[in-house]
C-alpha positions in Angstrom: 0.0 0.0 0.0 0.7 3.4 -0.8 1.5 6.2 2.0 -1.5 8.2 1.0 -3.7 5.0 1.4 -2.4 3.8 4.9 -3.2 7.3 5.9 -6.5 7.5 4.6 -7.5 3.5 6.2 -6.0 5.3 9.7 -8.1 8.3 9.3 -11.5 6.2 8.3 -10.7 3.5 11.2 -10.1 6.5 13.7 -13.5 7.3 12.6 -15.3 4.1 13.0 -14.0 4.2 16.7 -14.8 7.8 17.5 -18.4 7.1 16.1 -19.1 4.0 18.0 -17.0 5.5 20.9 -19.5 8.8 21.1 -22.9 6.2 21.2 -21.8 4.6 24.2 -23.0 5.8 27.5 -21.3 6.5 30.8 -21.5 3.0 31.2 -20.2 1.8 28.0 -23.9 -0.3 26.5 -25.4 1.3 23.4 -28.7 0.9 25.2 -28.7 2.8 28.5 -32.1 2.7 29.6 -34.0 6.5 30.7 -34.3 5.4 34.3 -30.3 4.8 34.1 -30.2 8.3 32.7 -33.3 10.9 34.5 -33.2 10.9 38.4 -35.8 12.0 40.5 -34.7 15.2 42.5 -35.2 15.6 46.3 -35.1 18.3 48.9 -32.0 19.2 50.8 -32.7 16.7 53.1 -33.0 13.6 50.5 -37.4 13.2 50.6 -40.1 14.2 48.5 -40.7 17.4 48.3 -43.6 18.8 50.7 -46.1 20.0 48.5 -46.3 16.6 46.8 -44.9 17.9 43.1 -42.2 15.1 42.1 -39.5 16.7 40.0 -36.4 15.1 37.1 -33.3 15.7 36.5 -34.1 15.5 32.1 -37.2 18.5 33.3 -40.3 16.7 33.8 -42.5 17.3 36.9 -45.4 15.2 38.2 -48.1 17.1 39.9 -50.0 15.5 42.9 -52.9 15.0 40.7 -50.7 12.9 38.5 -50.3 15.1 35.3 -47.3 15.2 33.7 -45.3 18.4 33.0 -42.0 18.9 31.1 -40.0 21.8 30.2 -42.9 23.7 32.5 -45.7 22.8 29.7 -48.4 19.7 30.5 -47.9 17.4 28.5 -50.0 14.7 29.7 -53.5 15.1 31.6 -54.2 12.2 34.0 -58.2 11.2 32.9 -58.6 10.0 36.9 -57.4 13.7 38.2 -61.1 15.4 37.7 -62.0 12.9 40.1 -59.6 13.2 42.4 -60.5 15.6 45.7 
C-alpha cells in the first residue's frame, strides 16, 4: 500500500472508533435505559418534596394529581385527576 492509502485507512478507522466511541454511554452499553439516565430530584434533606410535586433531573415534573409536566408545559392530563379531591 501506498502512503497516502495507509493514511486514509488510519483516518477512516479512527473514525469508525470515535463514532461507536461517542454512542456509548457512561457505562459503556449502546442501550442505557431512561431510568439509568433521569433521576428524580429531592429536597436538601434527600425526601419528597412537601407540596407533593415530584420533579427530574431531564425536566419533567409530576403534579400530585398525577399530570405530567415537562419543560414547564403539560404534556399529559391524568383522565382520573377530575375525580380526584
Amino acid at each position: 500500500m501506498k502512503s497516502q492509502e495507509l493514511i486514509v485507512l488510519g483516518l477512516a478507522s479512527l473514525a469508525v472508533y470515535l463514532i461507536v466511541k461517542s454512542q456509548k454511554g457512561s457505562s459503556g452499553s449502546t442501550t442505557e435505559k431512561p431510568a439509568d439516565v433521569v433521576k428524580e430530584i429531592f429536597d436538601a434533606a434527600g425526601k419528597a418534596f412537601s407540596n407533593g410535586w415530584r420533579y427530574f433531573s431531564d425536566g419533567t415534573a409530576i403534579d400530585p394529581a398525577g399530570n405530567y409536566y415537562f419543560g414547564g408545559q403539560l404534556v399529559w392530563r391524568n383522565p382520573s385527576a377530575s375525580l380526584m379531591v
